[in-house]
N, C-alpha and C positions, 0 to 999 in steps of 0.2 A: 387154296391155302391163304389164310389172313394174317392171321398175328396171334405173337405169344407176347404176354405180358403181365406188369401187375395191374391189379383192377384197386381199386379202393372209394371207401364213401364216409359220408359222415351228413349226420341229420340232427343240427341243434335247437335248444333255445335261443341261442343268440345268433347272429348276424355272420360268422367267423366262419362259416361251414370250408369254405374256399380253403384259407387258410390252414383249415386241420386237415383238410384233404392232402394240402400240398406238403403237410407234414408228413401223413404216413404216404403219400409217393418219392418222396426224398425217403424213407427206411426200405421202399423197395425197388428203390434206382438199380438193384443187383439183376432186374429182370424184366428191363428194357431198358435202352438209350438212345432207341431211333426219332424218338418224336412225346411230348408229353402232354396231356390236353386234360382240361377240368370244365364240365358242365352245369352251371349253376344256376338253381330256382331264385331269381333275384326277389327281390324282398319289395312288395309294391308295385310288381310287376303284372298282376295276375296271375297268368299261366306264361308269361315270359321264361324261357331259359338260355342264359347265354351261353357258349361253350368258347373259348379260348385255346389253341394248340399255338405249340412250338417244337421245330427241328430239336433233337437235343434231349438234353437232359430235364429235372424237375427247376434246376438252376437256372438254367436259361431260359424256362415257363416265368420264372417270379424276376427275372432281370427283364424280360420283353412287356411286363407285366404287374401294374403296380394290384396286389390282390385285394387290397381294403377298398379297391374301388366296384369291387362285384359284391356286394352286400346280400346275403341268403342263407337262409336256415339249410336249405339241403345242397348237395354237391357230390359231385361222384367224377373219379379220374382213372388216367389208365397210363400208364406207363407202356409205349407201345416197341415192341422186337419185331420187327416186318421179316415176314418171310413170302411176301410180296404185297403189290399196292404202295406206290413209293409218292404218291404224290398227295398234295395238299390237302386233299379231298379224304383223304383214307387216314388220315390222323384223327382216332379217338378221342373222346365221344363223339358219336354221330347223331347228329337231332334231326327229328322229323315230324312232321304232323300227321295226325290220323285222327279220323273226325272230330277235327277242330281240335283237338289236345295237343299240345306238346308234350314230345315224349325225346331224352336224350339217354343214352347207351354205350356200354364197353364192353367186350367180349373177352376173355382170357380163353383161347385155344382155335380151334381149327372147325369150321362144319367141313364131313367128308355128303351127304345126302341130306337131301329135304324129300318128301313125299316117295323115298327108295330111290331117288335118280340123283347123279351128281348133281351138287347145287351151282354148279356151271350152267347145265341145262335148264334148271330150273330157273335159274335167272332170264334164259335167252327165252324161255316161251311166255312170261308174263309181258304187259304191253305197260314198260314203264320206262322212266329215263333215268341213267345211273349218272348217278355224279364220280363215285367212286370205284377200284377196280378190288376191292377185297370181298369176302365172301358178309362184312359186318350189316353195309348196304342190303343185301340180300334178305337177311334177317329182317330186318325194317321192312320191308317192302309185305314180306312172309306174313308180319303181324297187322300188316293194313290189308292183306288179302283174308284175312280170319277173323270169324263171328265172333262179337263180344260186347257185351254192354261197356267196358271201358280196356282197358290197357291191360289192365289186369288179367281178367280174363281171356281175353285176347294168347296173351304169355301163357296161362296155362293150358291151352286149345292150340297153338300153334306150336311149341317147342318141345310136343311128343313127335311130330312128326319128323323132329329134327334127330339126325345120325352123327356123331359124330363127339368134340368135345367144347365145352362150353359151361363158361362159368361167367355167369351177366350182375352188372352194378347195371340200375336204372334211376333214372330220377325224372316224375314225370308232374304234368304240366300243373298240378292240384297238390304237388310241394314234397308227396311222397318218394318216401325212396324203397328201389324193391331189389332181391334179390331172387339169382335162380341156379344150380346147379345141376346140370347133366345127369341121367338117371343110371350112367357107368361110372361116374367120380372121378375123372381124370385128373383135373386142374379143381387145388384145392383151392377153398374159399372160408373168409372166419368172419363173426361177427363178435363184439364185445362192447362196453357200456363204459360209460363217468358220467361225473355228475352234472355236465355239459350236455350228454346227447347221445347215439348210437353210430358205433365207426365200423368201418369193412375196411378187410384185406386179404391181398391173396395168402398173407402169412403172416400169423400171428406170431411171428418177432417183431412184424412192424404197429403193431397195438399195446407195445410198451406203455403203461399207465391206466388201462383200460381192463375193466371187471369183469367179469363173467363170461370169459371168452368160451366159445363154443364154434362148432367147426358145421359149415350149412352140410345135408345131408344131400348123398347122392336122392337126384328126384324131386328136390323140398324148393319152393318157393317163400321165401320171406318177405312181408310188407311191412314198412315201419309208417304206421300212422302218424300225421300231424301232431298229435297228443305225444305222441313219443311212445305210444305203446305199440307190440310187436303183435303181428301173426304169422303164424307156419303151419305151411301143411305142406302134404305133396301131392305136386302136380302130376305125377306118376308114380308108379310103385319104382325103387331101386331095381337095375336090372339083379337078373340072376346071376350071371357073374357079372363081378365088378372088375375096370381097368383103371385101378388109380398107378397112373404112372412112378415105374419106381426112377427113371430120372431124373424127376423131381429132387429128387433126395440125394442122389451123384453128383448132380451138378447146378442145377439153377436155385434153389433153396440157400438161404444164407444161414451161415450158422445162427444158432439161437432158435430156429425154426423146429416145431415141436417133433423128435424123434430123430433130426439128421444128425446130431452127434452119434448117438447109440448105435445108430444104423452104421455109419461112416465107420467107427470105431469096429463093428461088426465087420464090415467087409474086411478093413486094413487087419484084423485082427484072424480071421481066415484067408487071407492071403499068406500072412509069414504061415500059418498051419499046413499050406498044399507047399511050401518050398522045405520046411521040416520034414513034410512026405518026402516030398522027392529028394531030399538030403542035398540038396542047395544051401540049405543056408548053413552046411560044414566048410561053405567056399566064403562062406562072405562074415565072419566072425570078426574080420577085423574094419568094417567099414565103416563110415557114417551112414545116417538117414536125415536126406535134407526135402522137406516137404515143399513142394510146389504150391504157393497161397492160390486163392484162400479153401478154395475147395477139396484139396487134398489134405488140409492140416492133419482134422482127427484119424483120417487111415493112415498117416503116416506117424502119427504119435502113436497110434496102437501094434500098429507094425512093429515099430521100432519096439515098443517094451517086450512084447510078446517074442522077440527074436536075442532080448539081452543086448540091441545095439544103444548107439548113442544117435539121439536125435539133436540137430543142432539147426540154426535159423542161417545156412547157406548162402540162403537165397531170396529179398527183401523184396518192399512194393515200395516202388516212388511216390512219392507225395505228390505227382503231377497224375497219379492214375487214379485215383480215388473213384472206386466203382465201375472202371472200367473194366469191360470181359470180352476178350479178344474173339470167343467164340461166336461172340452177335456181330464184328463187324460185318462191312455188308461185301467184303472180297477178299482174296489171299493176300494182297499187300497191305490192307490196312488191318487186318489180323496179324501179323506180322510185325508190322509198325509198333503196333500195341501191346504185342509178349515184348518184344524190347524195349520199349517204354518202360513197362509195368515192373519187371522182373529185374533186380538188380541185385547182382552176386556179391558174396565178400570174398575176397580173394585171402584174408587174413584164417578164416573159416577153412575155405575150399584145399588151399594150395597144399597139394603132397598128398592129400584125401585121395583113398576108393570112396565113391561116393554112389550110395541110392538115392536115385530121385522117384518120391512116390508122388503121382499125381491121380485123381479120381478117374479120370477116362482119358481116353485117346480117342476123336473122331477124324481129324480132317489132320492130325499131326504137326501143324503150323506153331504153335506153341514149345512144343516140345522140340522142331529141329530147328527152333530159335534161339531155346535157351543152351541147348548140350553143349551147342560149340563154344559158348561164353564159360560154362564151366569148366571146358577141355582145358583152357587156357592156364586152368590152377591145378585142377584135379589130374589123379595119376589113372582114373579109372571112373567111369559113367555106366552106372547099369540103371534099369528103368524098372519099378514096381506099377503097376495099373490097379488101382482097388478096382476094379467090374473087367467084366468080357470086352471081349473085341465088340463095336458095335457095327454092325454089317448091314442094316437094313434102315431106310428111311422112316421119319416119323410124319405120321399124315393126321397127328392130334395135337397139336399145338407145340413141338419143337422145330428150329428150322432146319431140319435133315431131309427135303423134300426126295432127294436124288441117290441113288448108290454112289454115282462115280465122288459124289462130294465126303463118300467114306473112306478114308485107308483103309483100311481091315477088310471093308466088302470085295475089293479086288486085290489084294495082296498077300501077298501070306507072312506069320509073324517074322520070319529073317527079311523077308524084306523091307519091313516095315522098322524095323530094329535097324537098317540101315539106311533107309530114309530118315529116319530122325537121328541118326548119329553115336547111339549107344553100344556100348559093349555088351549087355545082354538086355532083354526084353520080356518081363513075364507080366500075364492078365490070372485075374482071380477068373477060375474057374466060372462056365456058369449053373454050374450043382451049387459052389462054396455061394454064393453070389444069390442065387435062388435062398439056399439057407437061411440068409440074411434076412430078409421079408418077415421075420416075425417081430421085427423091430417096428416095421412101420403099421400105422395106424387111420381109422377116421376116426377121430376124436370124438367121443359119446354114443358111436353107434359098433364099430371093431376093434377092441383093442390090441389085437393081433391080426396079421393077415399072411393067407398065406399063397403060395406062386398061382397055381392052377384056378381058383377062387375071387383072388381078389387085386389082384398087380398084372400090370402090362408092362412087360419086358421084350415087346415085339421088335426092336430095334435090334436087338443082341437075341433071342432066340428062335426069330420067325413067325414066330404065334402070332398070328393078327387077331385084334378083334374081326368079327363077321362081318365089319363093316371099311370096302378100302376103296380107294379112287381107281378107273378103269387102265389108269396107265400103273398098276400095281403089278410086281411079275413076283414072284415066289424064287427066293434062290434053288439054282440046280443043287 
């Protein structure tokens, strides 16, 4: 397992490439904060490319870092979320040479095989030297072990053989920038235009100002020529079924990202439908609905309408947290640290309140048995909405859920889970209601609906693995 993150690029006529790169990695600070790094074709350099990381955020990249000093038309960055590989070496982009070219790199997701064997193994039986302990090293090595008159085809020759998820920024030693996405569509990827040049991100909320956004296709390789003109094809066909991850869209997507309103809104809005079933909500008529930022907002505004409650702002984010997300810390105490940091109640709101707290998921429960007791304080009553299922199963595609035991839900059952985080009652959207919802999300210009069994990986919450898992994988009894 390597890293989840955002990827992003940009390939101008002028000199600033750096610079707009670190702009749309600052729009997608929401999805990583372990370490930030930008690799640039310097201007005058030949085939020089320098690459730049920092601990941290994109902030601390441009304060360790004055950017006008790396002058270059192309650049490409990755906002990196480790879910392992902690050290120096393993901070995105990764630059390499391969017959004489420089070539530098970002990964968005997880490789689970190379050649059908874990890419563990396959790392241990080439005869090379690693500097790094993630699987992104691996890849590098993969495309200098593969026939190809340049880079390029190198990438298209080498990354069928690859299993698993991956969504690649390149920027390579003759100034271009390439991209590539996985032939399952895990980890999305966009591309869009001004009158400047050609930019990438992993989400087009962070290409605010930019034109003709389109979304890379599972399979598709894009190269942006020097001239600024584009090509695509694919480097393989789309698989048969596709697994575009639907918690992308629960939780690491920021609003404004194309379809997670509707979607969100979707679930929260079949959630109050399964407690109408159950005639639950004849018990809660007189409550509030207070949304847990920022990922819960739109399930709990659509909850709330659709139930005839009152939605109110509860529950606030400090101006000391800006972008932080407790669920990338790297342990239970600075997860922890950070739901109370982040989350700051009105007690003028709360006090004397039943109160729903609707938040988008429960995995590890640190957030939520952080905030209850802070509302207990005011509130006369704390019950808990979940817009998705229990998630019970680890994700081996680019989230960091590597482990069961690091699930509540995997070993618990929901009273006791309801009691570990402190609520007085605890409900999940179904996962039929939850399934339902999938026709909301989309690849943009290729699906404009999708649906469970076809085209979404819900393997976290319903077991369905893709075909392809790591040897320490056990199947729930």
């Amino acid at each position: 397992m390597s890293i989840v993150c955002g990827v992003a690029g940009f390939k101008g006529s002028d000199e600033k490439a750096a610079l707009k790169v670190a702009a749309i990695l600052a729009e997608e600070q929401n999805r990583g904060q372990g370490s930030a790094g930008i690799a640039i074709h310097l201007c005058g350099g030949g085939d020089e490319i320098d690459v730049i990381t920092k601990r941290g955020t994109v902030q601390d990249l441009r304060m360790r870092y004055d950017l006008r000093d790396y002058p270059g038309k192309t650049a490409v960055g990755v906002n990196r979320y480790a879910t392992s590989g902690s050290t120096r070496f393993d901070m995105p982009p990764l630059r390499g040479e391969i017959d004489g070219q420089w070539m530098a790199f970002g990964v968005n997701g997880d490789t689970v095989n190379i050649d059908g064997k874990p890419w563990q193994q396959y790392r241990t039986s080439l005869e090379a030297v690693y500097h790094a302990r993630s699987d992104t090293e691996v890849l590098l090595h993969l495309l200098a072990q593969t026939e190809g008159k340049d880079p390029v085809e190198r990438m298209c020759r080498a990354f069928p053989r690859v299993e698993g998820a991956f969504s690649v920024v390149a920027v390579l030693g003759d100034g271009r920038m390439v991209l590539l996405r996985d032939r399952w569509g895990f980890r999305p990827l966009w591309i869009g235009r001004s009158e400047h040049g050609v930019a990438v991100a992993s989400e087009d909320a962070a290409l605010r100002g930019y034109q003709d956004l389109r979304e890379v296709l599972p399979g598709e390789i894009i190269v942006i020529e020097n001239d600024l003109t584009i090509a695509a094809w694919q480097y393989c066909p789309p698989a048969e079924r596709l697994h575009v991850c639907s918690f992308e869209s629960v939780y690491l997507k920021k609003s404004g990202s194309r379809g997670v309103n509707r979607f969100r809104s979707a679930c929260g809005e079949k959630l109050a439908a399964e407690l109408i079933a159950s005639r639950m909500a004849e018990t809660i008529s007189n409550h509030i609905v207070v949304p847990v930022l920022d990922s819960g907002r739109d399930a709990a505004l659509a909850f709330a309408y659709a139930l005839g409650l009152r939605v109110v702002a509860g529950i606030n984010r400090s101006r000391l947290s800006h972008e932080m997300r407790a669920f990338m810390a790297e342990n239970h105490d600075a997860r922890v640290a950070i739901a109370e940091l982040k989350h700051v109640c009105d007690p003028e709101v709360l006090t004397g309140q039943d109160v729903i707290l609707v938040e988008d998921s429960l995995l590890r429960g640190d957030t939520l048995s952080s905030i209850i007791p802070v509302v207990r304080r005011y509130a006369r009553t704390v019950r808990v909405a979940i817009a998705s299922p229990p998630v019970t199963g680890p994700c081996y595609y680019g989230i960091a859920t590597p482990t069961r035991n690091e699930l509540y839900a995997s070993c618990h059952t929901i009273e006791e889970t309801r009691r570990h985080i402190g609520a007085d009652s605890l409900h999940y959207l179904s996962l039929a209601g939850y399934r339902s919802c999938f026709r909301h999300l989309s690849i943009a210009g290729y699906l404009e609906e999708l649906t469970p069994d076809q085209h979404v990986c819900d393997a976290c919450m319903s077991g369905n693995y893709p075909p392809f898992v790591p040897p320490r994988h056990s199947l729930p009894e």
